[in-house]
C-alpha positions in Angstrom: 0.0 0.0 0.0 3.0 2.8 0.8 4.6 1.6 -2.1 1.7 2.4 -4.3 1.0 5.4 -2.6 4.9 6.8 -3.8 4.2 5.8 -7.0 1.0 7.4 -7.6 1.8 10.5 -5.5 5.6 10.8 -7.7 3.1 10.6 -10.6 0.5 13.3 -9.9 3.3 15.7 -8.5 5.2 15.0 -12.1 1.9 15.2 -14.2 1.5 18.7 -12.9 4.5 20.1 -13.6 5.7 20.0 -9.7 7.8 17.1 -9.3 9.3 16.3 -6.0 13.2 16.2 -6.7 13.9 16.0 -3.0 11.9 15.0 0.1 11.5 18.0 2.5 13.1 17.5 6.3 10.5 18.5 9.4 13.3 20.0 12.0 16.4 17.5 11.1 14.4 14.3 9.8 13.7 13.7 6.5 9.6 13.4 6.5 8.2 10.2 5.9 5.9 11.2 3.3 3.3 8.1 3.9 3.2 8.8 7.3 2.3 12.4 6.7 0.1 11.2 4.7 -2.0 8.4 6.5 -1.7 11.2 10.0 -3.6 13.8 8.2 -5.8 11.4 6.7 -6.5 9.9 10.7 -7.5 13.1 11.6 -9.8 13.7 8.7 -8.2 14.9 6.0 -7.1 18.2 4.6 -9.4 20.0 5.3 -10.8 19.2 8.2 -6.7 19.8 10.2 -6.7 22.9 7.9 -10.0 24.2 9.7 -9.3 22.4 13.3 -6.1 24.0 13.4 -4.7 20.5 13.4 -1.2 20.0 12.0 0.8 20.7 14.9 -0.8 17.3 15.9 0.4 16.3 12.3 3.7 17.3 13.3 4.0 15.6 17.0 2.4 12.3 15.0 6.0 12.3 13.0 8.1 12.7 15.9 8.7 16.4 15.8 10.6 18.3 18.5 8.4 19.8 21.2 9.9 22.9 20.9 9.6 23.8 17.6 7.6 27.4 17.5 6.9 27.0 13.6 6.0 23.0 13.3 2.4 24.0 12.7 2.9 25.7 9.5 6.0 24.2 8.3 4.4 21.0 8.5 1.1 22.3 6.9 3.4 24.0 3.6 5.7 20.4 3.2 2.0 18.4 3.0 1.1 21.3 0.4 
């Protein structure tokens, strides 16, 4: 399932011109981009952590540092 997951998401991001040449680090660990995926997705989706204010529980899902003043939205802009 993760596996197919990359390769669709690797797709889509190259199909619309965006392709991910590198995957983004949260703090210094590289994210886990089906783990991002399937914690936003636990909590409802998009939308729903967008509107809940939500991704700072995104971001202690990973494993982020408790300290980190800016894990909200840096988490929110590498999903994006």
């Amino acid at each position: 399932e993760e596996e197919a997951f990359l390769v669709s998401l690797y797709q889509f991001m190259k199909e619309r011109h965006t392709p991910i040449e590198r995957i983004p680090h949260l703090g210094f660990k590289q994210i886990n981009l089906w783990k991002i995926y399937k914690a936003v997705e636990k909590l409802g989706a998009y939308e729903l952590v967008t509107g809940r204010r939500l991704w700072k529980n995104v971001y202690d899902e990973l494993g982020g540092s408790p300290g980190s003043t800016s894990a909200a939205t840096c988490t929110r802009r590498h999903y994006e």
